[in-house]
N, CA, C and O of each residue as an XYZ file, in Angstrom:
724
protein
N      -0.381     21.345    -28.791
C      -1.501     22.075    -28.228
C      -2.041     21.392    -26.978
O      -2.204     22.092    -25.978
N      -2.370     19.927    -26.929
C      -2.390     19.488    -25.763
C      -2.115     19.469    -24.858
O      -2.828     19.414    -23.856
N      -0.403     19.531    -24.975
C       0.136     19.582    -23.770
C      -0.122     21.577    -23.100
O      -0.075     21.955    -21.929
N      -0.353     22.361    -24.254
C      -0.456     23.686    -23.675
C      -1.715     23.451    -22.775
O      -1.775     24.046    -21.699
N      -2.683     22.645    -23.148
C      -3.852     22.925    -22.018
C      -3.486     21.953    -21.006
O      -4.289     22.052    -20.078
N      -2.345     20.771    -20.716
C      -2.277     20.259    -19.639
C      -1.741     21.605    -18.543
O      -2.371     21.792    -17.502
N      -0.732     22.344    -18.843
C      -0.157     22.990    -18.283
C      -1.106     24.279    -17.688
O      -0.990     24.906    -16.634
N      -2.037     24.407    -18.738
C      -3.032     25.488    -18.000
C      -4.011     24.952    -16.819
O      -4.161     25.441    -15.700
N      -4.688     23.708    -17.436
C      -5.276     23.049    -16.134
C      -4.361     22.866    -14.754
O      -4.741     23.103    -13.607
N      -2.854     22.307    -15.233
C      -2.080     22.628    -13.904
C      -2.100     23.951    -12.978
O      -2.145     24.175    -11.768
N      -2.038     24.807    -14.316
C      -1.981     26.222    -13.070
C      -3.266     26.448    -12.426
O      -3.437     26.873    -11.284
N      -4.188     26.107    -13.313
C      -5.867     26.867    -12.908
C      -5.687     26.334    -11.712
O      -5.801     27.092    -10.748
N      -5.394     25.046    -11.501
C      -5.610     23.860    -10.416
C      -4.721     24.715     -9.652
O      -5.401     24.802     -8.629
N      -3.600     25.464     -9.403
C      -2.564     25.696     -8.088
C      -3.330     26.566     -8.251
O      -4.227     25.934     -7.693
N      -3.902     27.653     -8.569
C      -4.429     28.629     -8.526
C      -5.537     28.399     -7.473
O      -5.443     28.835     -6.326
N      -6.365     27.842     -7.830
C      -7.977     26.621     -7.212
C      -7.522     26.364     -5.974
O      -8.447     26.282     -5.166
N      -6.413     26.199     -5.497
C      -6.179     25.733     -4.285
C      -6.672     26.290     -2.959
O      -7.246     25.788     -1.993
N      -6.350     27.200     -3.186
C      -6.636     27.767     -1.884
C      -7.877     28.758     -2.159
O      -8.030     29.907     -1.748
N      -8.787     27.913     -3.043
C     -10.493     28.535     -2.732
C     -10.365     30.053     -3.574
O      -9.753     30.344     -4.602
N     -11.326     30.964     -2.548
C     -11.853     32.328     -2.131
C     -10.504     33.235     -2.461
O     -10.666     34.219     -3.183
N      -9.550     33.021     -2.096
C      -8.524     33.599     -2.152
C      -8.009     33.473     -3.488
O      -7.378     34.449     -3.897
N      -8.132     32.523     -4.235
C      -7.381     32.840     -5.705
C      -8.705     33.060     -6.719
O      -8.529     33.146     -7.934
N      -9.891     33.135     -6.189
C     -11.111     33.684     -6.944
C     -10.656     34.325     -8.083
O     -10.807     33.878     -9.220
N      -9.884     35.774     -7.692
C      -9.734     36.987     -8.780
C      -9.219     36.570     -9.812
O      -9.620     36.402    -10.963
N      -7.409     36.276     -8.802
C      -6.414     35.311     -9.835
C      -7.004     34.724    -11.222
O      -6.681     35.245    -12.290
N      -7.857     33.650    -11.163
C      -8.076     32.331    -11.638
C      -8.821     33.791    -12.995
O      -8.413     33.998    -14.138
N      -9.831     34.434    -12.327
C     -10.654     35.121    -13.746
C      -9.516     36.179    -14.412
O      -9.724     36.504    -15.581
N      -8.472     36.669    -13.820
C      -7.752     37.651    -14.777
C      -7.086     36.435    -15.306
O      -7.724     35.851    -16.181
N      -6.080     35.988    -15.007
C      -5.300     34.642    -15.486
C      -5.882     33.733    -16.595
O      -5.237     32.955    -17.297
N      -7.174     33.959    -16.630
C      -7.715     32.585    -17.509
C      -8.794     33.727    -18.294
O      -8.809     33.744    -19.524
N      -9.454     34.424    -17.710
C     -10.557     34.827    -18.939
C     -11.604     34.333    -18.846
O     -12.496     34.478    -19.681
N     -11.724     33.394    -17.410
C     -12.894     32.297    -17.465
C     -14.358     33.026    -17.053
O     -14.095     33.996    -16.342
N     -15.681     32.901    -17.238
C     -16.256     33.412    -16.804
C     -16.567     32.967    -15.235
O     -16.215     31.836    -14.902
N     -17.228     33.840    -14.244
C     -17.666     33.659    -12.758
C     -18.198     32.090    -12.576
O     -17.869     31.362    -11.639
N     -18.680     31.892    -13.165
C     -19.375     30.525    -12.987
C     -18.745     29.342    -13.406
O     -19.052     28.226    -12.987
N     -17.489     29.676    -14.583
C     -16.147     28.381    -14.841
C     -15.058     28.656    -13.780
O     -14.268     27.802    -13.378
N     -15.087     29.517    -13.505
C     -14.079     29.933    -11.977
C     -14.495     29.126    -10.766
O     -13.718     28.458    -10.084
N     -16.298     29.301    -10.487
C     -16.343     28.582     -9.534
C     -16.400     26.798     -9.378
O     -16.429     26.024     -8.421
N     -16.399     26.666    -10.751
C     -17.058     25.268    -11.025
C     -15.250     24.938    -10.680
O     -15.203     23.923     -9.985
N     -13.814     25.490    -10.959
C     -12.973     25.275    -10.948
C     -12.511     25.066     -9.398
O     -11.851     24.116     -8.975
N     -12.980     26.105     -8.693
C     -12.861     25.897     -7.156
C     -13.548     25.121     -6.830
O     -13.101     24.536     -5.843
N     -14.365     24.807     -7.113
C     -15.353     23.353     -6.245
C     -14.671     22.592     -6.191
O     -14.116     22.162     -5.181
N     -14.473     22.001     -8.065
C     -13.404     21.099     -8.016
C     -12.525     20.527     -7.381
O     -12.452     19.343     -7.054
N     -11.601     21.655     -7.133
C     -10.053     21.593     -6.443
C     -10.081     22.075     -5.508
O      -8.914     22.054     -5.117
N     -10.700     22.570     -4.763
C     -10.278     23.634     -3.474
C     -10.032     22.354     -2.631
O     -10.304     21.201     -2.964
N      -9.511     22.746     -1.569
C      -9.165     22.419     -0.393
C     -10.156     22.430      0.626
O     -10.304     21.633      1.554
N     -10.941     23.634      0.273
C     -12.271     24.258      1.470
C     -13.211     22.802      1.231
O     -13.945     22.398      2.134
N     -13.131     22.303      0.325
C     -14.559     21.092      0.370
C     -14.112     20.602      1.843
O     -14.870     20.695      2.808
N     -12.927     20.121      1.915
C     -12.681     19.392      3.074
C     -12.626     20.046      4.715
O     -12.156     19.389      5.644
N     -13.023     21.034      4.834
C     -12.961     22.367      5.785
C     -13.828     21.986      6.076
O     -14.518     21.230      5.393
N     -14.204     22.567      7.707
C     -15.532     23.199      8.795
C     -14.619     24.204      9.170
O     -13.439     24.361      8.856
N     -15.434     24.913      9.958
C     -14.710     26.061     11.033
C     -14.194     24.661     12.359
O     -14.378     23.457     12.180
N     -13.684     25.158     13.341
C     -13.412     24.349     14.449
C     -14.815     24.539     15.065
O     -15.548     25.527     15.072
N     -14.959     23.401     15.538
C     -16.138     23.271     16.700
C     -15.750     23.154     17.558
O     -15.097     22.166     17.898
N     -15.971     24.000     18.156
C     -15.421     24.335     20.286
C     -16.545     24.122     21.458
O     -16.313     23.796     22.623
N     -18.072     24.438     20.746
C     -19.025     24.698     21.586
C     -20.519     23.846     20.666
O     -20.540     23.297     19.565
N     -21.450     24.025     21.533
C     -22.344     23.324     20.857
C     -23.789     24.887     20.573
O     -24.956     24.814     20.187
N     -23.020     25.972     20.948
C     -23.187     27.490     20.748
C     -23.617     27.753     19.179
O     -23.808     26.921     18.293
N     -23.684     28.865     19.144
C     -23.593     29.465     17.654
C     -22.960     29.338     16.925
O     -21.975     29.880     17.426
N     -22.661     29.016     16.002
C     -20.909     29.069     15.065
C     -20.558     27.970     15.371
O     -19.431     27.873     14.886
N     -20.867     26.797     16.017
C     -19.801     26.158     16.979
C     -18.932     27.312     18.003
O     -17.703     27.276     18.038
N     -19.325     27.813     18.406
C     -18.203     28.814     19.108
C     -16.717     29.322     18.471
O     -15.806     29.844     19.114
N     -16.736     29.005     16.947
C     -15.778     29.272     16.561
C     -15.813     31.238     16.023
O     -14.740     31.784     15.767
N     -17.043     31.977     15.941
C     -17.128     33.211     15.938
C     -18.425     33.928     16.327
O     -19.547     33.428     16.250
N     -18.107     35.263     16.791
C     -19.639     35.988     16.855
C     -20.259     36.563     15.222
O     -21.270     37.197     14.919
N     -19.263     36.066     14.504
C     -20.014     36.349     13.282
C     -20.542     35.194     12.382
O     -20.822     34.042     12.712
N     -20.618     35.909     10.923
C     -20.591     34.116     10.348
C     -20.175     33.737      9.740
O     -20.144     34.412      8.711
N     -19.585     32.631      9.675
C     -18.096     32.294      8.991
C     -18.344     32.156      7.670
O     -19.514     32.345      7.335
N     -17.297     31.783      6.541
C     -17.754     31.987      5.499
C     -17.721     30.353      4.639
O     -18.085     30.017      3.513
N     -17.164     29.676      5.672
C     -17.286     28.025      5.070
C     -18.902     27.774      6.653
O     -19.233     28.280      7.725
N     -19.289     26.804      5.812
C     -20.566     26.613      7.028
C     -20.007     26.000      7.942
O     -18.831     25.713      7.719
N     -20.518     25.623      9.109
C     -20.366     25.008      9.880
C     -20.612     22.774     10.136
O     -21.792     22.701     10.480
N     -20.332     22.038     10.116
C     -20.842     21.123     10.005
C     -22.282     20.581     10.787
O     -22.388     21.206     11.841
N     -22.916     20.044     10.683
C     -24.302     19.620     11.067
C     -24.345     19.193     12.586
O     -25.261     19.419     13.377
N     -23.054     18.466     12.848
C     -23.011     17.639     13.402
C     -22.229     18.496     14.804
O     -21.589     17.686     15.474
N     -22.165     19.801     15.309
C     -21.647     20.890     15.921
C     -22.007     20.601     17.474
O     -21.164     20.854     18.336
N     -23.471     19.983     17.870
C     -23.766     20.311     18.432
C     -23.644     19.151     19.551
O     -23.913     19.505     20.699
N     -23.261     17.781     19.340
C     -22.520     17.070     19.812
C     -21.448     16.446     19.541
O     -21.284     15.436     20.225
N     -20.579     16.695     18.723
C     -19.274     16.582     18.294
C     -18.194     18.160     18.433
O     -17.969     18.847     17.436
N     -17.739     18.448     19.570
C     -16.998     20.398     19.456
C     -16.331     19.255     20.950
O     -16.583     18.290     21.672
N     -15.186     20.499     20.563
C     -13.947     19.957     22.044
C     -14.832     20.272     23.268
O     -14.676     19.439     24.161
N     -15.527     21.037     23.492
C     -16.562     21.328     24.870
C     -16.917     19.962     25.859
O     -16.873     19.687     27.058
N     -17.412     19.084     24.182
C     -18.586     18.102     24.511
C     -16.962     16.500     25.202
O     -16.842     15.836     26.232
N     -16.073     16.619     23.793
C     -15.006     16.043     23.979
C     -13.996     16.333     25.414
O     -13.216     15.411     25.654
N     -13.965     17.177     26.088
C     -13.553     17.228     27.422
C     -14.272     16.685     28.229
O     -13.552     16.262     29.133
N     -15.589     16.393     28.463
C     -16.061     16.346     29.578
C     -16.281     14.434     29.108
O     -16.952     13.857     29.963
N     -15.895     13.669     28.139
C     -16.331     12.053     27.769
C     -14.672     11.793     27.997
O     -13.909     12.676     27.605
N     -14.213     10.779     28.528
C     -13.091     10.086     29.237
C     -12.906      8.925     27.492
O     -11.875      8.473     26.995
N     -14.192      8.809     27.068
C     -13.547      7.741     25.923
C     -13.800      8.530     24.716
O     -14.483      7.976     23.854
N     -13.407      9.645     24.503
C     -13.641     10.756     23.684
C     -12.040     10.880     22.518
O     -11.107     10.857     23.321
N     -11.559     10.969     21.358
C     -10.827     11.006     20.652
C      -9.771     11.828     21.235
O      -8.584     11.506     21.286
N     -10.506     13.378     21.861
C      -9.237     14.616     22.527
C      -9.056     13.376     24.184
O      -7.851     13.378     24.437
N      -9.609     12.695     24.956
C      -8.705     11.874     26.047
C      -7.990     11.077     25.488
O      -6.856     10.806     25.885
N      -8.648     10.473     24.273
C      -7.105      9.391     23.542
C      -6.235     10.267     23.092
O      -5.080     10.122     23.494
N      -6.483     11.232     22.293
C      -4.783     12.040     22.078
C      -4.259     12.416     23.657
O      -3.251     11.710     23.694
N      -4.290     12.760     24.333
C      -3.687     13.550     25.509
C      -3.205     11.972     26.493
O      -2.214     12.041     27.220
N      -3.878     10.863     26.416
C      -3.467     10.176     26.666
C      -1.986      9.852     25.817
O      -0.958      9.971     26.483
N      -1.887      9.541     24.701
C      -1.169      9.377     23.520
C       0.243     10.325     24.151
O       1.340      9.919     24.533
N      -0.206     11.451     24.084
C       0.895     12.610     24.315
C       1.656     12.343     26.145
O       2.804     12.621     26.493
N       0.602     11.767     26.953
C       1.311     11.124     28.025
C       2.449     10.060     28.148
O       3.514     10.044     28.767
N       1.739      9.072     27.223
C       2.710      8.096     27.260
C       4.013      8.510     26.849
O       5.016      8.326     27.538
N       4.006      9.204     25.454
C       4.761      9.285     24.729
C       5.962     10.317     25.671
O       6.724     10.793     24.829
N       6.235     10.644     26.634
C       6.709     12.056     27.674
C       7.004     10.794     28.835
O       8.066     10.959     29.435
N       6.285      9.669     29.199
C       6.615      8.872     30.229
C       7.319      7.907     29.263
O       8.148      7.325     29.962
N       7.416      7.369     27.791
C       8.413      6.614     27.958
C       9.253      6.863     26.413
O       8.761      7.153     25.323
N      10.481      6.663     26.734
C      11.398      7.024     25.901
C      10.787      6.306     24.525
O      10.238      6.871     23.579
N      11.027      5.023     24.691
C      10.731      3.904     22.951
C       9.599      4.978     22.148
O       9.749      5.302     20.970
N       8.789      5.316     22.757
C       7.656      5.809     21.428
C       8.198      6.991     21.216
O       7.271      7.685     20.800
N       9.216      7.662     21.262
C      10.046      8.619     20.244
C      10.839      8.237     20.044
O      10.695      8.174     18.823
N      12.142      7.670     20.299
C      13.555      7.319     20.126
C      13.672      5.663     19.818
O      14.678      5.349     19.182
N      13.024      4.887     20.085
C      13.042      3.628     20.064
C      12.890      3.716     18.453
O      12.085      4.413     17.834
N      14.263      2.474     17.718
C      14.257      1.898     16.300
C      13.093      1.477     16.302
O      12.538      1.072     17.323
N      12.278      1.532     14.559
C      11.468      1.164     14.182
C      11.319     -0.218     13.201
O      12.115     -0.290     12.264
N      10.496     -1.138     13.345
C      10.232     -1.829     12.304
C       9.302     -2.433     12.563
O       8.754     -2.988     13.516
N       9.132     -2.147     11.027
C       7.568     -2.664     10.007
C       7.284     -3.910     10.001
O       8.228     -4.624      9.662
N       5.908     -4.663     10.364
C       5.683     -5.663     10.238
C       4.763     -6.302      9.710
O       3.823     -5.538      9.488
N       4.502     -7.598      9.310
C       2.790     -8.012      8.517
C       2.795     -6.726      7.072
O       1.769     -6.171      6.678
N       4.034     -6.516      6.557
C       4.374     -5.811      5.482
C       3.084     -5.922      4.105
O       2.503     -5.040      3.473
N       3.014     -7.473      4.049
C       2.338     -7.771      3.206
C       0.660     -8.107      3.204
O      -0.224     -8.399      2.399
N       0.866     -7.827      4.877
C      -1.150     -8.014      5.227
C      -1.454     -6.760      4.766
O      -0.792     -5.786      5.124
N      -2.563     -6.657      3.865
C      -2.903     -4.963      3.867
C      -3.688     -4.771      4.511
O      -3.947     -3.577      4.364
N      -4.845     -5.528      5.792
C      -5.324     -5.565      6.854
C      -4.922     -4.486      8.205
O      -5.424     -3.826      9.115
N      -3.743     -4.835      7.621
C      -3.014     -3.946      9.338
C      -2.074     -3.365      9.257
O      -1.406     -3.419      8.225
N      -1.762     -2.731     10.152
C      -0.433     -1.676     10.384
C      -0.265     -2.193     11.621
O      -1.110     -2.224     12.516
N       1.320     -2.772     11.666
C       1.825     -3.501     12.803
C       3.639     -3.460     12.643
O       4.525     -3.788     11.855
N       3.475     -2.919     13.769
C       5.320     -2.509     14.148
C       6.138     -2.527     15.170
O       5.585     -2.330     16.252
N       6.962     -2.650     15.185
C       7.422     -2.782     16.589
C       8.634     -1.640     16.890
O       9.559     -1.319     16.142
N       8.420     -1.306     17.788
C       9.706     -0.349     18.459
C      10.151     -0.885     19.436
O       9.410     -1.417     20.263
N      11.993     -0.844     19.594
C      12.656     -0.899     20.733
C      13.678     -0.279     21.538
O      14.167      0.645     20.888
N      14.063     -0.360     22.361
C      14.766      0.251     22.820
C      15.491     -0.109     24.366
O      14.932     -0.232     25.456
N      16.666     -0.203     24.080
C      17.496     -0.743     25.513
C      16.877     -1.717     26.076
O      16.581     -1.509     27.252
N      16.518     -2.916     25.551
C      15.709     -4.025     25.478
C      14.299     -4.171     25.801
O      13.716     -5.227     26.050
N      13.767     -2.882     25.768
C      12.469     -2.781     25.784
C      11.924     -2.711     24.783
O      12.553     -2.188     23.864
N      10.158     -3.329     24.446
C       9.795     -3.597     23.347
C       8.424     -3.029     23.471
O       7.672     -3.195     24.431
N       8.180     -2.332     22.377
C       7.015     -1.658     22.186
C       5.899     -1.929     20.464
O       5.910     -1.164     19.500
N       5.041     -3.276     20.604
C       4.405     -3.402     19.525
C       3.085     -2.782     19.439
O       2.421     -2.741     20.475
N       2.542     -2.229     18.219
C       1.321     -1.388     17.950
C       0.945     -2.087     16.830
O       1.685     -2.486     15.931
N      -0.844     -2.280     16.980
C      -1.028     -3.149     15.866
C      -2.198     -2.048     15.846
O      -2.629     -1.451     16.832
N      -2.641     -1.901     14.448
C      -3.911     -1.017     14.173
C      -4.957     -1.704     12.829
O      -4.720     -1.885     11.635
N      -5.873     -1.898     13.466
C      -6.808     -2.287     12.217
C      -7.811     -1.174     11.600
O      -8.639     -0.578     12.288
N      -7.638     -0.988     10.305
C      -8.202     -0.134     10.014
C      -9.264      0.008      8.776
O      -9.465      0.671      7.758
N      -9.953     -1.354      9.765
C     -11.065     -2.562      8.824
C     -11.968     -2.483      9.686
O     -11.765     -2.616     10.893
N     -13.648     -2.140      8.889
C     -14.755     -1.925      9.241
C     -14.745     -3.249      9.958
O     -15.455     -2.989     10.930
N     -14.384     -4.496     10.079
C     -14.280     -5.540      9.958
C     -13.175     -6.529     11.176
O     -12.002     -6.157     11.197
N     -13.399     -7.222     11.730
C     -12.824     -7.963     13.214
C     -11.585     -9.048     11.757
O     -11.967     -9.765     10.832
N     -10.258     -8.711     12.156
C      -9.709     -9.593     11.596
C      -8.646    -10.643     12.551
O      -8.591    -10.173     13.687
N      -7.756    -11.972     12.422
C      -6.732    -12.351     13.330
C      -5.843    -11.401     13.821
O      -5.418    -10.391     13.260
N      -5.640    -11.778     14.782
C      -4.308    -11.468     15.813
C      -3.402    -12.397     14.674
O      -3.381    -13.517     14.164
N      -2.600    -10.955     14.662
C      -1.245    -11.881     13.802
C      -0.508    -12.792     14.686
O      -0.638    -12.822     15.910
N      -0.040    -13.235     14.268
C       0.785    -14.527     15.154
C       1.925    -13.246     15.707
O       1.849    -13.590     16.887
N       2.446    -12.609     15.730
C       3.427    -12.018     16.395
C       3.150    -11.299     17.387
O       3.926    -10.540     17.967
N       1.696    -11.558     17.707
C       1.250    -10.677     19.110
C       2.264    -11.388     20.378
O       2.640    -12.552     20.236
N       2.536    -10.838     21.225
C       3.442    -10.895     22.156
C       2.628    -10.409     24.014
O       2.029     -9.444     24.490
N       3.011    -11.488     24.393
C       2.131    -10.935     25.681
C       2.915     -9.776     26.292
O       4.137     -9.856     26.164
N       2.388     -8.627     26.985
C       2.959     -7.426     27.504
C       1.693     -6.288     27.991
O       0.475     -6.237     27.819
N       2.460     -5.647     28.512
C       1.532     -4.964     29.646
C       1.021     -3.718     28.148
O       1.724     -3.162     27.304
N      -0.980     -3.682     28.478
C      -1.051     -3.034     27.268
C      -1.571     -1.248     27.446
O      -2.550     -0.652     27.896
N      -0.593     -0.982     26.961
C      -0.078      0.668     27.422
C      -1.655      1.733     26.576
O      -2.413      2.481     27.193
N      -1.679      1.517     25.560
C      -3.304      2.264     25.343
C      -3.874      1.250     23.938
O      -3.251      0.483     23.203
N      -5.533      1.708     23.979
C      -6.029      0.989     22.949
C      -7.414      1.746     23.102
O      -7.788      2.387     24.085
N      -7.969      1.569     22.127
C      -9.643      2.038     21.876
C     -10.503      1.427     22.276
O     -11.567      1.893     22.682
N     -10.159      0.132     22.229
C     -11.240     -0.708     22.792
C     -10.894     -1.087     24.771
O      -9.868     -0.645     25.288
N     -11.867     -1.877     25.550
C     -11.747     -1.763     26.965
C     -11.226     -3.233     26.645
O     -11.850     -3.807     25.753
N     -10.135     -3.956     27.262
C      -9.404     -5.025     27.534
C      -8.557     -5.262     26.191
O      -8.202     -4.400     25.387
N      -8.277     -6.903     26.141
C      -7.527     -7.761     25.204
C      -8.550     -8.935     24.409
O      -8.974     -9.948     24.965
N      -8.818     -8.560     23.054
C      -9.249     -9.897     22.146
C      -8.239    -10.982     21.593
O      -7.022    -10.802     21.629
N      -8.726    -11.920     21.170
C      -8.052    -12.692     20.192
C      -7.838    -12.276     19.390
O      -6.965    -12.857     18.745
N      -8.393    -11.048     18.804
C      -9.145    -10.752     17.497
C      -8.139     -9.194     17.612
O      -7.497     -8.726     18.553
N      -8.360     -8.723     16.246
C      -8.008     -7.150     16.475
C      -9.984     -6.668     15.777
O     -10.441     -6.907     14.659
N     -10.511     -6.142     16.675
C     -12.195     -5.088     16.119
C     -11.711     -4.745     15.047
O     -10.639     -4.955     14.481
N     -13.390     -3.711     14.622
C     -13.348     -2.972     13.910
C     -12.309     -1.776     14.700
O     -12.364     -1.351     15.854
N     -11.080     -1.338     13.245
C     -10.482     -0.044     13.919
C      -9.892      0.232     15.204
O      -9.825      1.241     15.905
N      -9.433     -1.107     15.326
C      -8.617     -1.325     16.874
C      -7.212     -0.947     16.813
O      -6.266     -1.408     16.175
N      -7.346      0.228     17.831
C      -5.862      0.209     18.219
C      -5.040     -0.254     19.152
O      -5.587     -0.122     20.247
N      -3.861     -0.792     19.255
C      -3.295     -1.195     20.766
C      -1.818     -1.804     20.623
O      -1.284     -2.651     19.906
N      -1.393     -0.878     21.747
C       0.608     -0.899     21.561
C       0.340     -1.529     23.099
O      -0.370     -1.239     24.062
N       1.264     -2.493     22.778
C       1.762     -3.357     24.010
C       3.497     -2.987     24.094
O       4.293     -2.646     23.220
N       3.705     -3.327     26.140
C       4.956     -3.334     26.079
C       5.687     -4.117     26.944
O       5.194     -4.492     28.008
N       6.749     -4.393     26.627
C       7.008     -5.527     27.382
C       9.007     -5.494     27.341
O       9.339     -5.337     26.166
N       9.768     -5.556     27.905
C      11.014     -5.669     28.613
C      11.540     -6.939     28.468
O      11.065     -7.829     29.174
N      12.723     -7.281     27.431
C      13.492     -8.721     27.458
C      14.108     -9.469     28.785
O      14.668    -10.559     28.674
């Protein structure tokens, strides 16, 4: 019998997934009443983790002239791509930067990969190469300023979040260096 209700919670749960849309599903399928249906989508949905897109610092976020049916986040009215185009140290100039490099140089798509500081769980640090060019990325992804691993390597430093070079890797520092044997 147990295992029959693991298997039903499995389905309720694929069912739950996708919110609003398996609403009906979940009450013919189960028998549950409106209010164990929704307590089931809260649960599991996917939508917890949703906003609409924020484009504008407008109505909706500029994401409609109507009104959407997940809310909007709080935070719309200086956080929307509008506000992010016009700031140079803004997350959308680091991706488009990102997407530059990556079009000007071969290693950050095609260049072999390997993993490094495997066992620091501090960092994510790797190196790519290619036709003796060398491309290392170290990322900290610690509220928290930790060492420069010893395998930092001097080289010209192609992007990063923060403005220059520490000893240190910041809080949440990113930065791929590159450098030619």
């Amino acid at each position: 019998m147990a295992c029959g209700r693991i298997f039903e919670a499995e389905a309720l749960w694929m069912m739950a997934r996708d919110g609003v849309l398996q609403y009906h599903d979940i009450l013919r399928a189960s028998g549950r009443s409106e209010d164990e249906t929704m307590k089931i989508i809260g649960a599991r949905s996917r939508d917890n983790g949703r906003t609409p897109m924020q484009w504008t610092a407008g109505e909706s976020a500029g994401f409609t002239t109507g009104t959407p049916w997940l809310g909007v986040n709080r935070n719309y009215a200086v956080i929307n791509v509008e506000a992010e185009r016009e700031d140079d140290d803004s997350i959308l100039a680091f991706y488009r930067r990102l997407i530059a490099l990556r079009k000007e140089y071969r290693i950050i798509a095609e260049g072999s990969i390997r993993f490094l500081e495997r066992e620091n769980d501090e960092i994510l640090a790797y190196e790519r190469e290619l036709e003796g060019e060398h491309l290392l990325v170290l990322c900290n992804f610690r509220a928290a300023e930790i060492a420069m691993p010893a395998l930092h390597a001097a080289g010209e430093k192609l992007i990063g979040n923060y403005p220059g070079m520490a000893a240190h890797l910041r809080p949440y520092e990113v930065i791929a260096l590159r450098w030619g044997e």
